[in-house]
MIDOSE-1310 file (N, C-alpha, C; in nm, 2 decimals, decimal comma, always signed):
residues 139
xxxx	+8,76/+11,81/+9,95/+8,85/+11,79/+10,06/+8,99/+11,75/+10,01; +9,11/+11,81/+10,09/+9,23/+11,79/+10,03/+9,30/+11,70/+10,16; +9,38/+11,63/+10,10/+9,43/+11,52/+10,22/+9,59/+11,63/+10,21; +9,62/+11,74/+10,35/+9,76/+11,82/+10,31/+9,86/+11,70/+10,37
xxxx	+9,84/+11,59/+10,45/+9,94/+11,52/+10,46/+10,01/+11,45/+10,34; +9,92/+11,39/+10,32/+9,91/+11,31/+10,12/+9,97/+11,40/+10,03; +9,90/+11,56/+10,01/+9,99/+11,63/+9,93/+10,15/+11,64/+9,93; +10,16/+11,70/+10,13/+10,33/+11,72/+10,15/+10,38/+11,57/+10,08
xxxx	+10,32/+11,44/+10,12/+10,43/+11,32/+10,14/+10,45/+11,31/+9,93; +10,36/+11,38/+9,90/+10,35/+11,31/+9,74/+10,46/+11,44/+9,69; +10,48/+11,55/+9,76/+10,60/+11,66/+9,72/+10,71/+11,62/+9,78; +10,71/+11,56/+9,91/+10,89/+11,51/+9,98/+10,89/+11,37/+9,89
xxxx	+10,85/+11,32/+9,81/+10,87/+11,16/+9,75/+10,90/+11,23/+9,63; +10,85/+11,31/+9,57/+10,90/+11,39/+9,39/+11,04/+11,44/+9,45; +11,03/+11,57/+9,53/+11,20/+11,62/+9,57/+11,30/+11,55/+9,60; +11,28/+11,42/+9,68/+11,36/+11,30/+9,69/+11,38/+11,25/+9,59
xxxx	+11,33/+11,20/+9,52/+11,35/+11,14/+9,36/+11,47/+11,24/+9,32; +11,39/+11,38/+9,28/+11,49/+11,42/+9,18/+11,64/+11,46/+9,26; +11,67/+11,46/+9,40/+11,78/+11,49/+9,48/+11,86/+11,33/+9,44; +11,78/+11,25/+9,45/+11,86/+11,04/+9,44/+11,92/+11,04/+9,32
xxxx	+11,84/+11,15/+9,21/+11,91/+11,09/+9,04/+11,96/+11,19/+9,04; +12,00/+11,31/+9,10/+12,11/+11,35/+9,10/+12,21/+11,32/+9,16; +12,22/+11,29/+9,25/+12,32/+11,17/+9,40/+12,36/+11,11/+9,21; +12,32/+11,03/+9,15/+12,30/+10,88/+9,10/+12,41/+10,94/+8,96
xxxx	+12,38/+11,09/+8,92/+12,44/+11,17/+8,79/+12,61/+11,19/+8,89; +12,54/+11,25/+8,95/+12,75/+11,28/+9,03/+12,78/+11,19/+9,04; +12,74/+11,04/+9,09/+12,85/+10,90/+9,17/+12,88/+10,89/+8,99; +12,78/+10,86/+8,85/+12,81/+10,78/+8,75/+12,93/+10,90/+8,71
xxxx	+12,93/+10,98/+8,70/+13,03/+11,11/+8,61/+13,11/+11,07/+8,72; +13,12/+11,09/+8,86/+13,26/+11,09/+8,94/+13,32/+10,93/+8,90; +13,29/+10,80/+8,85/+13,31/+10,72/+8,79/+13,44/+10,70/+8,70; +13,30/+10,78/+8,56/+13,40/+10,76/+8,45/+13,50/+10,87/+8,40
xxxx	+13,50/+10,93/+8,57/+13,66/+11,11/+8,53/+13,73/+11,06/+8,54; +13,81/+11,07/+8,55/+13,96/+11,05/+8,52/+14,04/+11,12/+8,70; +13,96/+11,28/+8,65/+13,98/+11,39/+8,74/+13,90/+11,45/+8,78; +13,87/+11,42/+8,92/+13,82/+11,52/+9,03/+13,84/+11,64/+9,05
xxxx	+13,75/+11,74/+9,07/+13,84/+11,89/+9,12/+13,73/+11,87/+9,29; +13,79/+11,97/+9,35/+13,75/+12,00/+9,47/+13,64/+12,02/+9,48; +13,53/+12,09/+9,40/+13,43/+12,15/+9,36/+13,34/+12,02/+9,36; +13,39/+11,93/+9,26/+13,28/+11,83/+9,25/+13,26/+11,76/+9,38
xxxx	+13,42/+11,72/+9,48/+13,41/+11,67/+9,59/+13,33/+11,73/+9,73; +13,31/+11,83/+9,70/+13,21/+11,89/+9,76/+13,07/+11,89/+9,76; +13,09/+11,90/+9,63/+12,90/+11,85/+9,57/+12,87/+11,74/+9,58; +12,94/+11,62/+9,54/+12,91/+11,48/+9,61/+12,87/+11,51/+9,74
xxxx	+12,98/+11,53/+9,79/+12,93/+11,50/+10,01/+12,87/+11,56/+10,04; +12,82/+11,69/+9,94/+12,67/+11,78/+10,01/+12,54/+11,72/+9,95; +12,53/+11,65/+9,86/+12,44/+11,60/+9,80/+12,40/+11,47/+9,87; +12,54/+11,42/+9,94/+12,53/+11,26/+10,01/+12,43/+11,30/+10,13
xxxx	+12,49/+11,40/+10,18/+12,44/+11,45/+10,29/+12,26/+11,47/+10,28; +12,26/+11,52/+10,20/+12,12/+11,56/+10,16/+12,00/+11,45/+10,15; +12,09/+11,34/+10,05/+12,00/+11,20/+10,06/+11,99/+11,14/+10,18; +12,11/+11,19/+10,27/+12,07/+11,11/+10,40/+11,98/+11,14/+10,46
xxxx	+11,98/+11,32/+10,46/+11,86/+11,36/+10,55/+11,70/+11,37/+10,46; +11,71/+11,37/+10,42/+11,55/+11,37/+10,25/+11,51/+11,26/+10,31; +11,59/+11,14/+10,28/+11,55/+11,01/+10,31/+11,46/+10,95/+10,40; +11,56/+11,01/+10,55/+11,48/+10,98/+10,68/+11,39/+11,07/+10,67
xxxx	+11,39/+11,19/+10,63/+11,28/+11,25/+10,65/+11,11/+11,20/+10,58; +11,18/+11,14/+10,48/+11,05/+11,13/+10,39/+10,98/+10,97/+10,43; +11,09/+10,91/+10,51/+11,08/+10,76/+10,55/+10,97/+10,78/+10,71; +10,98/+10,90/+10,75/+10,91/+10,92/+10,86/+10,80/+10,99/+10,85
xxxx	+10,75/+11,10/+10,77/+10,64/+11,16/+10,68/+10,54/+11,02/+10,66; +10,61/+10,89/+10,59/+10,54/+10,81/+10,56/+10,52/+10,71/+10,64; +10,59/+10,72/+10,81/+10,57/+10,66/+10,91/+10,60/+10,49/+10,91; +10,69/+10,52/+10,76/+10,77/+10,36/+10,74/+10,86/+10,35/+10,89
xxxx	+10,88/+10,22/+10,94/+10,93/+10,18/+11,06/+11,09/+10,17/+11,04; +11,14/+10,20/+11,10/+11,35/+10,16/+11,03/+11,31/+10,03/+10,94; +11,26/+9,90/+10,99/+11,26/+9,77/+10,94/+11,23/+9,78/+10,86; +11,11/+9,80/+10,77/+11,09/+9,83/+10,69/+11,12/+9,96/+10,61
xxxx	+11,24/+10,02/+10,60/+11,27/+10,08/+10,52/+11,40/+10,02/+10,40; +11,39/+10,06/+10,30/+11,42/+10,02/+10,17/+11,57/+10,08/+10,20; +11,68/+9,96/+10,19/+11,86/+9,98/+10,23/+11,85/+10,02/+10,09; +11,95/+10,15/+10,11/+11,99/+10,22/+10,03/+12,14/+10,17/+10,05
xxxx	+12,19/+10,15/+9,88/+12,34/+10,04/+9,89/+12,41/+10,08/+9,98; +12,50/+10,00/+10,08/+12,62/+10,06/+10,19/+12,72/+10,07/+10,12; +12,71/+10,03/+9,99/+12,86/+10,09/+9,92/+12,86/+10,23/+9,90; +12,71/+10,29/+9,82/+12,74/+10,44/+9,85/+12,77/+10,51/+9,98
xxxx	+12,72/+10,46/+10,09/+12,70/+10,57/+10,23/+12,85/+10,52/+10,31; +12,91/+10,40/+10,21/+13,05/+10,39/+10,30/+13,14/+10,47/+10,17; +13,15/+10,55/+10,08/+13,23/+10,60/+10,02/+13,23/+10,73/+10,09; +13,35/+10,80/+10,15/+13,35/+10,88/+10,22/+13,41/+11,02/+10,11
xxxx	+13,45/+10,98/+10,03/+13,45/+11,06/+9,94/+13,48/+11,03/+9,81; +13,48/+11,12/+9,66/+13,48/+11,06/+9,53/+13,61/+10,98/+9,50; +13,73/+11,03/+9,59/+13,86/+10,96/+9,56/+13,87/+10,85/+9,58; +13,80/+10,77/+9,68/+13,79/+10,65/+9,73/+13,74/+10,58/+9,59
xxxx	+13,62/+10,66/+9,52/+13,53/+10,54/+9,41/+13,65/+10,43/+9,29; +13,80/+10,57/+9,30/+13,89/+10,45/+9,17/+13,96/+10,35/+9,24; +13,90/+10,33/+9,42/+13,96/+10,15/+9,42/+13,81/+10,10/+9,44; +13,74/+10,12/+9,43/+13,60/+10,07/+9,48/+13,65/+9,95/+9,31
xxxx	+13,62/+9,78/+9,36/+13,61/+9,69/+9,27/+13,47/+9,72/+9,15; +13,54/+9,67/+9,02/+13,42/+9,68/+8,97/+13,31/+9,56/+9,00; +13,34/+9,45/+9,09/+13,20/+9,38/+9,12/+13,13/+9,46/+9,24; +13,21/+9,54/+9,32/+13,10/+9,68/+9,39/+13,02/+9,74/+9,34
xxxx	+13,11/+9,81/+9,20/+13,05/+9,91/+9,15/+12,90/+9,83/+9,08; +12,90/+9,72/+9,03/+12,81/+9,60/+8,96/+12,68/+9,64/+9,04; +12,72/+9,65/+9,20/+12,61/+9,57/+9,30/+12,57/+9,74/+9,32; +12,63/+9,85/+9,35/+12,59/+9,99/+9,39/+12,47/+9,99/+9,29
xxxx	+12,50/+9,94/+9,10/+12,43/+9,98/+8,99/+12,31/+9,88/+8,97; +12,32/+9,77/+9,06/+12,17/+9,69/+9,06/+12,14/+9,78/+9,24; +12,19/+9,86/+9,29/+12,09/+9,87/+9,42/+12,03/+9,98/+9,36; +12,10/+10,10/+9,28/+12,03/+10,19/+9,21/+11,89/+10,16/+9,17
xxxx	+11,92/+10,06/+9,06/+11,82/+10,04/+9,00/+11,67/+10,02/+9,11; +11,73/+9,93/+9,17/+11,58/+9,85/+9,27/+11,56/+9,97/+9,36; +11,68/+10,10/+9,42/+11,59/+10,20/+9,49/+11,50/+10,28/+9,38; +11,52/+10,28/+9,24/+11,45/+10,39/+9,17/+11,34/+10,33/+9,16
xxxx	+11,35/+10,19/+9,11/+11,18/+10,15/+9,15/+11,09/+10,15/+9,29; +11,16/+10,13/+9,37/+11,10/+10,12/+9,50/+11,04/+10,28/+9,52; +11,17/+10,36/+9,47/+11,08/+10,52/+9,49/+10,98/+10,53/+9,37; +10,98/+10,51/+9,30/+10,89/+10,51/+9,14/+10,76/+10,45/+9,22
xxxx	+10,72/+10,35/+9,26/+10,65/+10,26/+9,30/+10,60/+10,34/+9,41; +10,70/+10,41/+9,51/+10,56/+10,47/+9,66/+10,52/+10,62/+9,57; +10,60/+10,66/+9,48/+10,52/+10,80/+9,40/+10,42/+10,73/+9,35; +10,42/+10,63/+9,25/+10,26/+10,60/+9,22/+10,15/+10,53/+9,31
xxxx	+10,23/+10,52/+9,40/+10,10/+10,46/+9,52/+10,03/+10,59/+9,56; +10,14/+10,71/+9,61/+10,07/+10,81/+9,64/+10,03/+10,87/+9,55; +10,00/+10,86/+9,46/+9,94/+10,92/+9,33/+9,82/+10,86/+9,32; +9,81/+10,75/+9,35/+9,70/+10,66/+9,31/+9,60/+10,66/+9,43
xxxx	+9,66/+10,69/+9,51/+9,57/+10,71/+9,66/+9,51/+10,89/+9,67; +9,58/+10,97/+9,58/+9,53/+11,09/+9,61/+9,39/+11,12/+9,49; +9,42/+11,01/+9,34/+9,30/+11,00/+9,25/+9,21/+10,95/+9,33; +9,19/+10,87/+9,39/+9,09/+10,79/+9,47/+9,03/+10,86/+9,55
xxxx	+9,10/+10,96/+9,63/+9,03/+11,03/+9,76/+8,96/+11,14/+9,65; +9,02/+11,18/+9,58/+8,98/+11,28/+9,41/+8,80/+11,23/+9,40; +8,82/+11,14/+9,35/+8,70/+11,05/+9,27/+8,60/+11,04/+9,41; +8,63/+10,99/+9,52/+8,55/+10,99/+9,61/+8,51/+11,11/+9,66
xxxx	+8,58/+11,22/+9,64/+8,51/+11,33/+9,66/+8,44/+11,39/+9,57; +8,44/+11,40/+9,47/+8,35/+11,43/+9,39/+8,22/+11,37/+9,39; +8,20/+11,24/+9,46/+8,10/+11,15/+9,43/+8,01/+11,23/+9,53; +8,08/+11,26/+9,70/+7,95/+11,32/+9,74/+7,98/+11,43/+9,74
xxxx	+8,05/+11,49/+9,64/+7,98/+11,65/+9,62/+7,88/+11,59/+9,54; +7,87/+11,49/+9,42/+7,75/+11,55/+9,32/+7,59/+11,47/+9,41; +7,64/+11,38/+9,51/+7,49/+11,29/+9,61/+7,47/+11,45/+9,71; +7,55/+11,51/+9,74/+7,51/+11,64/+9,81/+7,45/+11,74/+9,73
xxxx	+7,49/+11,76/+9,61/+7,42/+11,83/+9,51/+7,28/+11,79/+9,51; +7,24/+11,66/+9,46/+7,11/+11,61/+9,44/+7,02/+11,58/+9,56; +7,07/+11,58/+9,67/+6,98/+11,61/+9,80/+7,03/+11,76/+9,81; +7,04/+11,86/+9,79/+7,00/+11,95/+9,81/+6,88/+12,00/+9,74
xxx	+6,90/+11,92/+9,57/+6,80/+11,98/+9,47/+6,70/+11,90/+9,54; +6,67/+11,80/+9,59/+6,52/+11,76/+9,66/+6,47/+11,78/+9,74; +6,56/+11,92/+9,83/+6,48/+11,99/+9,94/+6,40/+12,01/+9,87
């Protein structure tokens, strides 16, 4: 037996991951440029865009409540674009780079929960396939 909810939520929590650390590659490069071109300012705000919607989506897949959802820094979702980041202070920048950190665990941590919840339903299935196996062999 396959749990397809469990599967989709353990594929929307991998695609989110890798959409956040790429969000996480554009904010650190739009950082340390010097120069922006238009191109990248575009790819930022479509990518912002993206984690916003991934996010809720994947926050509701897993039927987390608003309250309990995990604040993603308001320094990034108030930077309205990459020009803004060369006044952003570097004690911001400090606080964006410890919220990074604690969202990559927090996502790291519900991927291995669902990971660990799909070996288990794994192992328990197999158990009574092989007790179904052996009451069938003692018909």
């Amino acid at each position: 037996m396959v749990d397809k909810k469990l599967e989709e939520n353990i594929k929307k929590t991998k695609e989110f991951i890798e959409i956040w650390n790429k969000f996480h590659r554009i904010f650190k490069n739009a950082i340390s440029e010097n120069h922006l071109t238009e191109g990248k300012e575009k790819e930022f705000l479509s990518i912002k865009s993206l984690v916003n919607s991934r996010y809720e989506d994947l926050m509701d897949s897993l039927e987390v409540k608003p309250l309990g959802r995990f604040i993603i820094s308001p320094f990034v979702y108030n930077v309205l674009s990459l020009e803004k980041l060369s006044i952003m202070s570097d004690e911001k920048l400090k606080i964006v780079d410890k919220d990074w950190k604690e969202s990559s665990k927090f996502l790291d941590s519900l991927f291995n929960r669902l990971e660990r919840k799909k070996r288990r339903i794994e192992g328990f299935n197999r158990f009574f396939f092989v007790l179904k196996k052996g009451i069938t062999k003692l018909r």
